[in-house]
N, C-alpha and C positions, 0 to 999 in steps of 0.2 A: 497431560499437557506437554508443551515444546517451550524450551525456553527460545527467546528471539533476542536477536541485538540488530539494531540500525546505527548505519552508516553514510556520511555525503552530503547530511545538510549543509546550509551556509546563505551566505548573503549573494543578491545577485539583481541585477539593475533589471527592469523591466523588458520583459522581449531576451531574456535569456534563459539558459537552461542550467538544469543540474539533473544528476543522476543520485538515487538513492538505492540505498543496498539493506538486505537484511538477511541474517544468517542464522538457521534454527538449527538446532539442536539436535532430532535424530533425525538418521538415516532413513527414514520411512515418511520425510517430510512430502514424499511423492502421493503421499493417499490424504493428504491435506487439503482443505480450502485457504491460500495464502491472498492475505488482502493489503493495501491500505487505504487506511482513515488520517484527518488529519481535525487539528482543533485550534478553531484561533480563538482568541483572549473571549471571553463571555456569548462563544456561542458554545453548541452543542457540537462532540465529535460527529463529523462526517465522511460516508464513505466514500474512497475517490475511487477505486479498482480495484479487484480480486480478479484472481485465478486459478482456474484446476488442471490439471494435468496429469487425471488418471484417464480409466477406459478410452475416454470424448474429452478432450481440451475445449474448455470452457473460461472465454473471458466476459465482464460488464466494468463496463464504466459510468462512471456518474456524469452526467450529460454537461454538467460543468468543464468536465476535463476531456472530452470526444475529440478526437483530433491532435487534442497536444498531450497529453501523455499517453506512455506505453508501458504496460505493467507485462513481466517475462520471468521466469523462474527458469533457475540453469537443477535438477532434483540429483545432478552427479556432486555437485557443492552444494545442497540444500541450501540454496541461495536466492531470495526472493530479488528484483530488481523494479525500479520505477522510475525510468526516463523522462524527464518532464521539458518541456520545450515551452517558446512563447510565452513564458511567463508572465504575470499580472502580480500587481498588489494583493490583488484578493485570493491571492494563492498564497500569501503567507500566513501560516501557522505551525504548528509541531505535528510532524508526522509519525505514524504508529501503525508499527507491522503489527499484523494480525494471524492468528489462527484457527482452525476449526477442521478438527477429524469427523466425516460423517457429511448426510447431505444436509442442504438446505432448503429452506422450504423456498418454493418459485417466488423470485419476484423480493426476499429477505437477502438476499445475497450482500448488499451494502449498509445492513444495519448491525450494527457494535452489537448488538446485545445476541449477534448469530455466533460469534467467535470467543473465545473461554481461552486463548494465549494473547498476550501482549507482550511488544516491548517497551522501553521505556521512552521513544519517540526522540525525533532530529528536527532538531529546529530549522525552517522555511523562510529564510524573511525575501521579500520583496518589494525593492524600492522603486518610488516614478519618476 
């Protein structure tokens, strides 16, 4: 496993942005699937983006966030990133970098139960 730490939440008026960061642990973070999810108060985690970027860079998005976020990985800082733009209400919850060495099965790519690292998540809020 990789340990992970997040970084960047915060508060932010509707129709703005914030960036999120997350920082794993070994050097070989490059043969990882790095994702995030996010979970507001009595729903179920959800996945917003992952990304790979071994042999074929591979990104998906959850059709909620299409267009306004962009999920990027810098593998010289094992450093995951999540630019989020256009924000909504319903975009806030707690965000939670994710991991997973190895592939995934097609089409599992945004489901928690694919990735076995977590961090402790950064909290989202967004007001209207």
């Amino acid at each position: 496993q990789v340990q992970l730490m997040e970084s960047g939440g915060g508060s932010v008026q509707a129709g703005g942005a914030l960036n999120l960061s997350c920082v794993a642990s070994k050097n070989d973070a490059s043969t990882y699937w790095m994702a995030w999810f996010r979970q507001a108060p009595g729903k179920e985690r959800e996945g917003v983006a992952t990304i790979y970027t071994g042999s074929t860079a591979t990104t998906v998005y959850a059709d909620s966030v299409k267009g306004r976020f962009t999920i990027s990985r810098d593998n010289a800082d094992n450093t995951l990133y999540l630019q989020m733009t256009t924000l909504k209400p319903d975009d806030t919850a707690v965000y939670f970098c994710a991991a997973r060495r190895g592939a995934i099965l097609s089409g599992s790519h945004l489901v928690a139960s694919m990735y076995n690292s977590w961090g402790q998540g950064t909290q989202v809020t967004v007001s209207s």
